[in-house]
N, C-alpha and C positions, 0 to 999 in steps of 0.2 A: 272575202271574209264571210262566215256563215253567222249569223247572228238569232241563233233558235232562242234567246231568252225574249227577244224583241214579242210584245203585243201588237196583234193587229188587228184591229177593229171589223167581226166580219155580222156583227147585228147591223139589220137594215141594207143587207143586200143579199144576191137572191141563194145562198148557203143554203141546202135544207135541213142542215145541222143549226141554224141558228133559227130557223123557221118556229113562230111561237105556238101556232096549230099543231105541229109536228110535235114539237115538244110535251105539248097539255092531250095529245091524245094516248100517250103512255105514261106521263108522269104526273098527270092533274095540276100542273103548274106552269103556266105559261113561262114564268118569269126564272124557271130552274136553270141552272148553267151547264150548257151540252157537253158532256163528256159523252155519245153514242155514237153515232154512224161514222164509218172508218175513213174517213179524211182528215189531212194534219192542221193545226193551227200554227203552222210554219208558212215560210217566205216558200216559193216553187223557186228553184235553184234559179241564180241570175239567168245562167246560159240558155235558160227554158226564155225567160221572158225576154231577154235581147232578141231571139230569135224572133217570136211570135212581133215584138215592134217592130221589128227590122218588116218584115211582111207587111205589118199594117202599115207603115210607113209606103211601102209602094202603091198600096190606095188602090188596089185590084184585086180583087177575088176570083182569079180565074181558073178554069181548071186547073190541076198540076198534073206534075209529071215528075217523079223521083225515080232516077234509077241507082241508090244503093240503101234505100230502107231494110231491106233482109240485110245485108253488109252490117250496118250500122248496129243491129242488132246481135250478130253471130258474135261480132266483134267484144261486144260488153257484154255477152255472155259468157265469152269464155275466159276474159279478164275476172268475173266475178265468181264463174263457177268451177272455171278449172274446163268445161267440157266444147268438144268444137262440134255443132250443128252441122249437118249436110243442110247447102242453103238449097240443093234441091225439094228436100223434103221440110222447108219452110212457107209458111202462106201467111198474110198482110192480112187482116182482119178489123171490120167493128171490135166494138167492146167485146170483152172476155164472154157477157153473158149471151150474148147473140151470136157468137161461134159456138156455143155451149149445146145452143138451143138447134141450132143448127145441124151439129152431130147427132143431138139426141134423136131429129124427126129425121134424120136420114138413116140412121144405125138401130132403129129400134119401128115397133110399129104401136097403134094403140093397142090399148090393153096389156103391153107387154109391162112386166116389172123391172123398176131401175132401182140397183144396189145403191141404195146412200147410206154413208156411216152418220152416227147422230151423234153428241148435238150437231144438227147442221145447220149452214148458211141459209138462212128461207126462203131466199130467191131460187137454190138451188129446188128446194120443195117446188115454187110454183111454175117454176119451168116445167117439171117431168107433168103437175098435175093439169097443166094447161094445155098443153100437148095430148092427153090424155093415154098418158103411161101412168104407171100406179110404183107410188115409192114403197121400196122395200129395206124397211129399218134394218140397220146394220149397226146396232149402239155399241160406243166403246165401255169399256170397265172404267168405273171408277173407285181409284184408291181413294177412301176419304185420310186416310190417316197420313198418304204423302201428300195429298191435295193434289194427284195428277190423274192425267187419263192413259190408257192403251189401248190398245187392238186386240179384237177377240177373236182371232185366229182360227178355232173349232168353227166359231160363229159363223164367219165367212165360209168356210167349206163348205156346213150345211147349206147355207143361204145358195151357193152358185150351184151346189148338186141339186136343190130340191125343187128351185124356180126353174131354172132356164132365163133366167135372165142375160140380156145382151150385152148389157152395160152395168159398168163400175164407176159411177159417177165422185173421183176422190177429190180432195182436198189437202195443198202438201206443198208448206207449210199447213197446216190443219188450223182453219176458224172456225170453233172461236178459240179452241185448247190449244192453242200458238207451239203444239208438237212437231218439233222436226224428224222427219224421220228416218231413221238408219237405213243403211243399205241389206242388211236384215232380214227390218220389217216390209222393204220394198221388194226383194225377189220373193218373199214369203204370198205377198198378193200377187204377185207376176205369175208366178211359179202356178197357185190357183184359179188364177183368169184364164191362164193358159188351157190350162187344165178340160176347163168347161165353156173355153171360145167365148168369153167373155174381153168386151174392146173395155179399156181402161180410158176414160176420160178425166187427166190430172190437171185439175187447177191449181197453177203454181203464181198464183198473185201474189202473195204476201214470200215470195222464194228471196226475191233478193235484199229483203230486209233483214236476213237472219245474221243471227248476232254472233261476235267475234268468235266467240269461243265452238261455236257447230260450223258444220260444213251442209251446205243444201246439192241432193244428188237429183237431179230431176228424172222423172218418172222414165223418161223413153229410151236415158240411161240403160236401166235395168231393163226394161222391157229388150232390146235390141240384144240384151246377153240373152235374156231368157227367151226368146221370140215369142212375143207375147205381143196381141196388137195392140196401141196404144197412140191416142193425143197427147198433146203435153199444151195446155194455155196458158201465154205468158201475158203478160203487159207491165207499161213504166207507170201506169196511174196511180197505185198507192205507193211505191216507189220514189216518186219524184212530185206526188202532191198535185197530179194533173187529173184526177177522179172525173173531171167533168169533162177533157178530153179522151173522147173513144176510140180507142186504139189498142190492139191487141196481137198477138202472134199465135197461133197454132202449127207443134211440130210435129210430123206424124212418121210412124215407123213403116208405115207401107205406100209406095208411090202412087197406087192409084187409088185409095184414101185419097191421099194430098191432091191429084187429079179432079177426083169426085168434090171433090170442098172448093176447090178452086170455080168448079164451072156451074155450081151453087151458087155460087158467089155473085159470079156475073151473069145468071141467069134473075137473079134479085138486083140487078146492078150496084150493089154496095161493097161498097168500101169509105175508108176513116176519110174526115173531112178535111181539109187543109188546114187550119191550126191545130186538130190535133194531132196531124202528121210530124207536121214544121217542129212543134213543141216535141213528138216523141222521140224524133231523130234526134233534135241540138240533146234531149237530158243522154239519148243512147250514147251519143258521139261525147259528151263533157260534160256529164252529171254525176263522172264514178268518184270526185273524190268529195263532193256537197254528200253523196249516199255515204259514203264512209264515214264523216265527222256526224251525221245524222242518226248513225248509229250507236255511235259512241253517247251521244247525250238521251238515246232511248234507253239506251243501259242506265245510264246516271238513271232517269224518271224514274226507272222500275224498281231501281235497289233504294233510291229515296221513296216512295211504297211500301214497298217492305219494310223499312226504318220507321215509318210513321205508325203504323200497323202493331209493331211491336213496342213502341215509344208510350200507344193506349191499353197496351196489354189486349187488342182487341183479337173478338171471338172469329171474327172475319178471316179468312184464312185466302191468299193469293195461288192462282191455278196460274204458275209462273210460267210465262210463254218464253222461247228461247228464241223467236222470231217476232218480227211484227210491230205493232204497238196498241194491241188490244190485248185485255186477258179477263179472264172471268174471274170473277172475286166469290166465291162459297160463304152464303150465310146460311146453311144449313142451322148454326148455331144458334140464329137469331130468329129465324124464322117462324117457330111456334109464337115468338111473343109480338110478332108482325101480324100473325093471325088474328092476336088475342084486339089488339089495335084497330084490326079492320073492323072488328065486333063493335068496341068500345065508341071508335069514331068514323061509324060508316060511311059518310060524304066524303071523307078525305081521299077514299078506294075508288067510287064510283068510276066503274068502268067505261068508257064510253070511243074506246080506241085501244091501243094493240097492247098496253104494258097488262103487267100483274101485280099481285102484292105489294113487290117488293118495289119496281119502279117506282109505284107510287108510294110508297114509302118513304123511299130517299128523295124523290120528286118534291115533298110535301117537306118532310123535317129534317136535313138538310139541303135542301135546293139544291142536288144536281141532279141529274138527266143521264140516265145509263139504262142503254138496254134491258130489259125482263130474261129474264133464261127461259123464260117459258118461248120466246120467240123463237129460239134453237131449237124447241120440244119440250112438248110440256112436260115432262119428269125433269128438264132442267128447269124449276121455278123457284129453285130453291139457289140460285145462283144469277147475279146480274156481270152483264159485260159494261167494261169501262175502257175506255180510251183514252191511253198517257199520251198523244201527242201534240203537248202543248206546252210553254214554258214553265220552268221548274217552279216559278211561284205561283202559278194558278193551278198547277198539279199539288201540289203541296197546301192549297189551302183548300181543294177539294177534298182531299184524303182524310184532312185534320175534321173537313164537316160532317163527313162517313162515317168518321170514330165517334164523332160529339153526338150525332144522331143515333148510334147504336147506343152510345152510354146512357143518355137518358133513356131510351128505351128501356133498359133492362132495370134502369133504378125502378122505374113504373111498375113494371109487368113480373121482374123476379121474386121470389121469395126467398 
């Protein structure tokens, strides 16, 4: 039995979502309620943690030795996606972002520029700038008036004719704009990477969260019609609520790619740790039907969101993700008189860690804790990201304190 309405208490342990430093250095309030960084405030499916006791219960840490983790994986990929893996060209991985990293300083050199679309993931920024490759913005459009985002297609052409850039560093699901995206808009960048021998490096974290009604085509898909080179990175951590477990998959369209990463690998001698193995195999092998019902009550959150939203008549408008359980919320509307606020009551803004305006805004008069859009880039500051995964009554009473905190606002500061 899956029981998402259940609270669990995760103040006072070591969460960095519940972290009160973490909190007060984007939202001015220690004491504000984490709705930011994307892990759930769900149970990690039984089968996750029977496995992991069953281990601790043997009271030895010893090396391991799995011989059907790629199995394990091909397997609920293609129960979920529809698509079958060559488990040749599958490789066992740390976290998502240390294969990422990986790629990047193998496939690229310093000074070279790397394609990122924006708003992007900021870890993805400090990879390429740590490395010392130089990001090269790739913004999507946005519609204000449907509240969604897209692909800029011309954009892209120029960017890969004009740079010479080696890589396409995507996002797909896309975060934070929780876009799925069509088969389409995926040979349309295939078809251009191809074009100008650009590798496609597609982060598909948030892939198997997408919701009933879309279908998610993973990138190497397209890439393998189009011969287009291409990674595709997977992992069960946002998935299956195991974030702190490192563990990841990289599938690649060309064999000695997948060679080359492999003896990378074991030239750094890394690879994922034994509980976070144990945990990623038991959700691969019997986590698909705790994902399924977890889907369905991500739906419920997001449509009770929207119901609230429209319940205050509020000016806040949702950038409705069709995957996931993040989405950005647009207060463009509100935001001049957030200005007028910062003016009015400077201490409440003081800056002193990563949020903006608006975090601390909502940080301060309603107490919750949501990302800045400036963290995406700064031309998103006019939008905070929020996190439904959590039960429908504490979703629900955050949403209700967003609207009460915009109302007053506006009774103050409108004319």
């Amino acid at each position: 039995m899956n029981d998402f309405d259940q609270i669990i208490e995760r103040k006072g342990t070591y969460s960095v979502k519940y972290n009160e430093k973490f909190i007060h250095s984007f939202a001015n309030n220690e004491k504000a309620s984490p709705f930011w960084v994307a892990d759930m405030d769900f149970s990690t499916p039984k089968v996750v943690l029977d496995a992991i006791s069953a281990e601790i219960d043997r009271s030895i840490f010893g090396y391991p030795y799995f011989d059907d983790l790629r199995e394990s994986f091909i397997s609920f990929a293609q129960k979920r996606h529809g698509i079958l893996f060559e488990r040749s060209l599958v490789a066992i991985a740390p976290g998502m972002l240390a294969s990422i990293a990986l790629l990047i300083e193998r496939y690229s050199k310093e000074g070279d520029t790397i394609i990122l679309p924006f708003p992007a993931y900021k870890p993805f920024v400090e990879i390429i700038q740590n490395l010392n490759r130089v990001v090269l913005s790739w913004p999507l459009i946005y519609h204000k008036n449907e509240s969604l985002f897209s692909l800029d297609f011309p954009l892209l052409k120029r960017l890969a004719s004009e740079y010479n850039s080696p890589i396409l560093l995507f996002c797909s699901p896309h975060n934070p704009t929780g876009i799925v995206f069509s088969r389409h808009e995926l040979e349309h960048i295939a078809t251009i990477a191809k074009e100008s021998n650009i590798l496609v490096i597609s982060d598909e974290i948030h892939a198997d969260l997408v919701y009933s009604q879309e279908k998610h085509i993973p990138f190497s898909e397209v890439a393998t019609q189009v011969d287009c080179s291409c990674v595709t990175c997977m992992a069960p951590s946002k998935t299956f609520n195991i974030a702190g477990e490192h563990f990841s998959i990289a599938i690649f369209t060309n064999k000695q790619m997948h060679l080359d990463f492999i003896k990378r690998l074991r030239a750094l001698q890394s690879s994922p740790d034994l509980l976070a193995t144990i945990a990623s195999r038991a959700a691969y092998i019997g986590g698909y039907d705790w994902l399924i019902a977890l889907i369905g009550y991500l739906e419920e959150n997001l449509k009770m969101i929207e119901d609230t939203l429209k319940e205050y008549s509020s000016c806040i408008k949702i950038v409705k993700p069709k995957a996931s359980f993040i989405t950005l919320l647009d207060c463009k509307a509100i935001y001049p008189f957030v200005e007028k606020d910062s003016v009015t009551n400077p201490s409440l803004y003081i800056s002193q860690g990563t949020g903006g305006l608006l975090s601390r805004f909502f940080g301060q008069k309603a107490e919750i804790a949501m990302n800045d859009g400036s963290w995406f880039g700064p031309e998103y500051k006019e939008f905070v990201r929020f996190n439904y995964a959590a039960p429908k009554e504490v979703i629900k009473k955050a949403i209700t304190k967003v609207c009460e905190a915009e109302k007053l606002l506006l009774q103050e500061y409108q004319l």
